[in-house]
C-alpha positions in Angstrom: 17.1 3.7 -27.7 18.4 4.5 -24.1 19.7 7.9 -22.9 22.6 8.0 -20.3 20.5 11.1 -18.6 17.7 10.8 -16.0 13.7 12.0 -17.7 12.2 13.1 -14.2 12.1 16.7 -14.9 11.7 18.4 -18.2 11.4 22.2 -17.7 9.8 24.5 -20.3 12.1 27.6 -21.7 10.6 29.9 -24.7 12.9 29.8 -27.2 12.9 33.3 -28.1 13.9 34.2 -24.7 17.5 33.8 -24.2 17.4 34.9 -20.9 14.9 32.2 -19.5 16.5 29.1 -21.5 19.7 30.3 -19.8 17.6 29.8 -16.3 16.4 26.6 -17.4 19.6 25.2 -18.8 21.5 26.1 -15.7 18.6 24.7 -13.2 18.6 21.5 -11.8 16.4 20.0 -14.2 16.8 16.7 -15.9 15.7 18.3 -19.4 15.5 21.9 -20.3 13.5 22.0 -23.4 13.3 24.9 -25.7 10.2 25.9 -26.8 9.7 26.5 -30.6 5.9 26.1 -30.5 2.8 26.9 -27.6 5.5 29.8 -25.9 6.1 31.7 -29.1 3.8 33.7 -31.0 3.8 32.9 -34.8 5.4 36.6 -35.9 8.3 35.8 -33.4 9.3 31.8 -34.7 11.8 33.0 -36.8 14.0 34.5 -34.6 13.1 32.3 -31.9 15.0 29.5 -34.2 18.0 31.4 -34.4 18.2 32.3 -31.1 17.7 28.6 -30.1 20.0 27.0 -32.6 23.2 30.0 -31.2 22.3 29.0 -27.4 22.6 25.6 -28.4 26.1 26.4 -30.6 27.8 28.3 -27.9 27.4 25.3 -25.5 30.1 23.5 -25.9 28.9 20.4 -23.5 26.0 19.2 -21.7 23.6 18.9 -25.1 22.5 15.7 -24.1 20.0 17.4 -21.9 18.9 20.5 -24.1 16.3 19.3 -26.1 13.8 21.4 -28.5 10.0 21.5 -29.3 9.9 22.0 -32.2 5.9 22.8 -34.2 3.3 20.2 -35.0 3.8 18.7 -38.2 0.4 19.3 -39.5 1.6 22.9 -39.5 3.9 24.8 -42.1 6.6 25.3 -39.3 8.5 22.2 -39.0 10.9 22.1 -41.3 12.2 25.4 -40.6 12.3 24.8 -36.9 14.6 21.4 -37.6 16.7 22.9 -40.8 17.5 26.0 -38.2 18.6 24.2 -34.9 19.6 20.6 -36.2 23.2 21.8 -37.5 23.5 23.4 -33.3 22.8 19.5 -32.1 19.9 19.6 -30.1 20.2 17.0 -27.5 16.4 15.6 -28.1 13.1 16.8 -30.1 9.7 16.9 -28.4 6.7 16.4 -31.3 3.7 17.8 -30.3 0.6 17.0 -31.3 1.0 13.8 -33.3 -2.4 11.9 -34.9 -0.5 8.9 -35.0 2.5 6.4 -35.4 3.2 7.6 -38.9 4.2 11.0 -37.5 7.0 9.9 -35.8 8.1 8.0 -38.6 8.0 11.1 -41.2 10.0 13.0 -38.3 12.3 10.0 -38.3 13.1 10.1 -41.8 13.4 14.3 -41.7 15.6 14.0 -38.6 17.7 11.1 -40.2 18.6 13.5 -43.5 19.2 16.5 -41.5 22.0 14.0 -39.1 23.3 12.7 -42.2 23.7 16.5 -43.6 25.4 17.8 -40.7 27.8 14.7 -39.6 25.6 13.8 -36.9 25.4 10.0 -35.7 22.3 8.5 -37.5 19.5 7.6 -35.4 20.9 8.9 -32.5 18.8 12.5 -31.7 15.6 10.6 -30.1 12.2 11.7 -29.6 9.6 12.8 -26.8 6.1 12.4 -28.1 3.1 14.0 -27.1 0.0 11.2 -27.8 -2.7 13.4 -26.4 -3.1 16.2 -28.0 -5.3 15.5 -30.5 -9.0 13.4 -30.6 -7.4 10.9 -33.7 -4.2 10.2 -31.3 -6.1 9.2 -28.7 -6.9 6.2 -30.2 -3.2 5.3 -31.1 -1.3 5.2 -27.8 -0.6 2.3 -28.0 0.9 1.9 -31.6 4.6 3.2 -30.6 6.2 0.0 -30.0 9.1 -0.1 -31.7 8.9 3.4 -33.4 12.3 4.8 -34.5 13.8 7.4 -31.9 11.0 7.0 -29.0 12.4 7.2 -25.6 9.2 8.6 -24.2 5.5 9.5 -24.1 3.6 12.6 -22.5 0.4 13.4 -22.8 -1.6 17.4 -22.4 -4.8 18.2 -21.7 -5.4 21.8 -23.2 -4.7 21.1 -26.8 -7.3 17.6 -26.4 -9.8 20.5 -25.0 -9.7 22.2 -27.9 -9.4 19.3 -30.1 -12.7 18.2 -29.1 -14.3 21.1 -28.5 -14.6 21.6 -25.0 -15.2 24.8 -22.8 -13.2 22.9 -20.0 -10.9 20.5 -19.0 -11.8 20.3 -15.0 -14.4 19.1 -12.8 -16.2 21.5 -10.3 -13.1 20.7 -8.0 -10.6 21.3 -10.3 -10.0 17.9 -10.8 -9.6 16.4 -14.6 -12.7 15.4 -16.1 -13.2 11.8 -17.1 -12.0 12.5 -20.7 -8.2 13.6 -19.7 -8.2 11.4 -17.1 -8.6 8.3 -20.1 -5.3 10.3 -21.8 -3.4 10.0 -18.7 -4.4 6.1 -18.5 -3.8 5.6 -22.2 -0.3 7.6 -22.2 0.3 5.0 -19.6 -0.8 2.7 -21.2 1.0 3.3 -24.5 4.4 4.0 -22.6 4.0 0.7 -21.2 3.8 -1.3 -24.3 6.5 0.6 -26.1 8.6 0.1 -23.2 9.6 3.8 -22.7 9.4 6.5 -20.4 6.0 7.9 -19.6 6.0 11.5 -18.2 3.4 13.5 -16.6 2.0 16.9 -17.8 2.3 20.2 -16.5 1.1 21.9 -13.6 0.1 25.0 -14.8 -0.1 26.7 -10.8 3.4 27.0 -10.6 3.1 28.5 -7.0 1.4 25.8 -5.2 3.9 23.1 -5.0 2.3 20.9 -2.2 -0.1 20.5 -4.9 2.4 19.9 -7.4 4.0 16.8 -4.5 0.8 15.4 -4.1 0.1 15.2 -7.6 3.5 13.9 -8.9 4.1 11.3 -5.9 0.4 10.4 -7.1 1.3 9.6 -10.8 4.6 8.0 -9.8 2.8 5.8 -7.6 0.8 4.6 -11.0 3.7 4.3 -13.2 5.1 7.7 -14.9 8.7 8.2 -13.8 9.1 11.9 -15.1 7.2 15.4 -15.2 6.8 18.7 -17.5 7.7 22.0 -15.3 6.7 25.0 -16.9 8.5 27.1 -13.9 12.1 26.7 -12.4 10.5 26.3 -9.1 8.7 23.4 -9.8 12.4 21.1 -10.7 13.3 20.5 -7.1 9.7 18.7 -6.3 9.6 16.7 -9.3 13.5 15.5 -8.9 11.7 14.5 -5.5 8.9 12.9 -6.1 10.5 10.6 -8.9 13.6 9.7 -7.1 13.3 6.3 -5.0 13.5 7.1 -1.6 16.5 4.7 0.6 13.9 2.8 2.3 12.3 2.0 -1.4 15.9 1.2 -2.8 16.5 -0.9 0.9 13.0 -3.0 0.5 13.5 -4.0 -3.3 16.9 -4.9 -2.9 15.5 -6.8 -0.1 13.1 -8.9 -2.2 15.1 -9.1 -5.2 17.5 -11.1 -2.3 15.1 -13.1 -0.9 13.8 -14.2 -4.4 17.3 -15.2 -5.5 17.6 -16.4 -2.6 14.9 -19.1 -3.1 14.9 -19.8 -6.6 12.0 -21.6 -8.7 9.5 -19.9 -5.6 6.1 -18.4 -7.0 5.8 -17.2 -4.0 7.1 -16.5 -0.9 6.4 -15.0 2.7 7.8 -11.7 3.7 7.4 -9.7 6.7 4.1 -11.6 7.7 2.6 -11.7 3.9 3.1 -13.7 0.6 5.0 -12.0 -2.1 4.4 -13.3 -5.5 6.7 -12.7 -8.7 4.8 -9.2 -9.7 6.5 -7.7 -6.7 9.8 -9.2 -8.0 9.1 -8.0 -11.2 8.1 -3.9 -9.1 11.4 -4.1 -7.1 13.8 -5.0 -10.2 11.9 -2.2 -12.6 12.5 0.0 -9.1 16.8 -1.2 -8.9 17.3 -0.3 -12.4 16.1 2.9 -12.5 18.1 3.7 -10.0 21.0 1.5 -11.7 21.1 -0.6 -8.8 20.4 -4.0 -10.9 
């Protein structure tokens, strides 16, 4: 599945505040996504559905890009989170805290019943998964190839804390320790060989965005094309970061030339070096995410 949308940002709303997923629907954010789960204590779920499912009712457009996380399946919450906004058409559904492939395929088949009960397209709400979040996941990244719905992966560091039972996350420096570091590379990883979207995780300092550009040029840099913002502030630095720069877009268009160009070259010298065909294969993954190829 492909989405007609842009996945850099994805800013966090609580969904029982009507006030904030207002903020985050009308920012410039590529996602806003309603939170069902972490942001909303357990007495207030309830009417945190409702008031999800009428924000999403009494928009009559743009639903593509309001999507909802909804709460772990090994929970009793699920259900009710997906019978209450599913007949609103939310535009995508985040599953948190998944111990495997066969989660997304029991959402799958819940999602496909609740489309088919409320005259929505079948297959077509698709699915942000978090592979992180707990120890058993972390050894199935890379089983979501192919998995109905999956457009992207993410990956968090404080429910794997818990999950394993540690007092922290974070070197001395405030670094990640070696252990969430792996769930970055394996969220990678697992994007990769699905062929989907991998996306960063938060930043929880919301204030210091020069650490928020290092970080997200950083992760760009290895591969993820998107981030989780947890504050409206944070949605202009990640558009940033993840958007190619003119000079990128200019030097990939210039070696996808110089390739076709030459064709039935392995390799080829460029600006006083040798390009080979992995920086063909770079600058055509960079041209189409930019729809330039």
């Amino acid at each position: 599945m492909t989405l007609p949308i842009k996945m850099r940002s994805w800013l966090f709303a609580p969904g029982d505040s009507e006030k904030k997923m207002a903020k985050a629907a009308d920012s410039a954010a590529d996602i806003a996504l309603f939170d069902l789960e972490d942001a909303v204590a357990t007495e207030n779920k309830p009417i945190a559905r409702q008031m999800v499912h009428d924000f999403l009712a009494a928009r009559s457009e743009g639903h593509e890009r309001l999507w909802v996380r909804v709460n772990p399946l090994d929970g009793p919450y699920t259900l009710d989170d997906l019978a209450a906004i599913m007949p609103a058409r939310p535009g995508g559904i985040m599953l948190p805290k998944v111990y495997g492939r066969q989660d997304v395929e029991r959402l799958d088949h819940y999602l496909t019943a609740f489309e088919a009960a409320h005259g929505i397209a079948r297959g077509s709400t698709p699915l942000i998964v978090l592979v992180t979040e707990t120890a058993e996941a972390m050894f199935h990244t890379g089983d979501y190839k192919g998995a109905p719905r999956v457009v992207a992966l993410t990956w968090g560091a404080e429910d794997l804390a818990d999950s394993i039972g540690a007092s922290s996350n974070r070197n001395a420096d405030g670094s990640y320790g070696f252990t969430y570091e792996l769930a970055r590379s394996m969220c990678l990883l697992g994007a990769a060989t699905a062929g989907v979207t991998a996306i960063e995780t938060i930043q929880g300092d919301f204030r210091d965005l020069e650490g928020l550009k290092a970080r997200a040029e950083k992760v760009r840099r290895d591969g993820y094309r998107g981030m989780l913002a947890i504050h409206p502030a944070q949605v202009d630095v990640i558009n940033a970061a993840f958007t190619p720069t003119e000079e990128e877009i200019a030097e990939a268009q210039a070696i996808v030339d110089i390739f076709a160009a030459n064709p039935g070259v392995g390799a080829i010298g460029y600006k006083g070096g040798m390009l080979d065909r992995p920086y063909l294969s770079r600058a055509e993954q960079l041209l189409r995410q930019v729809g330039a190829l």
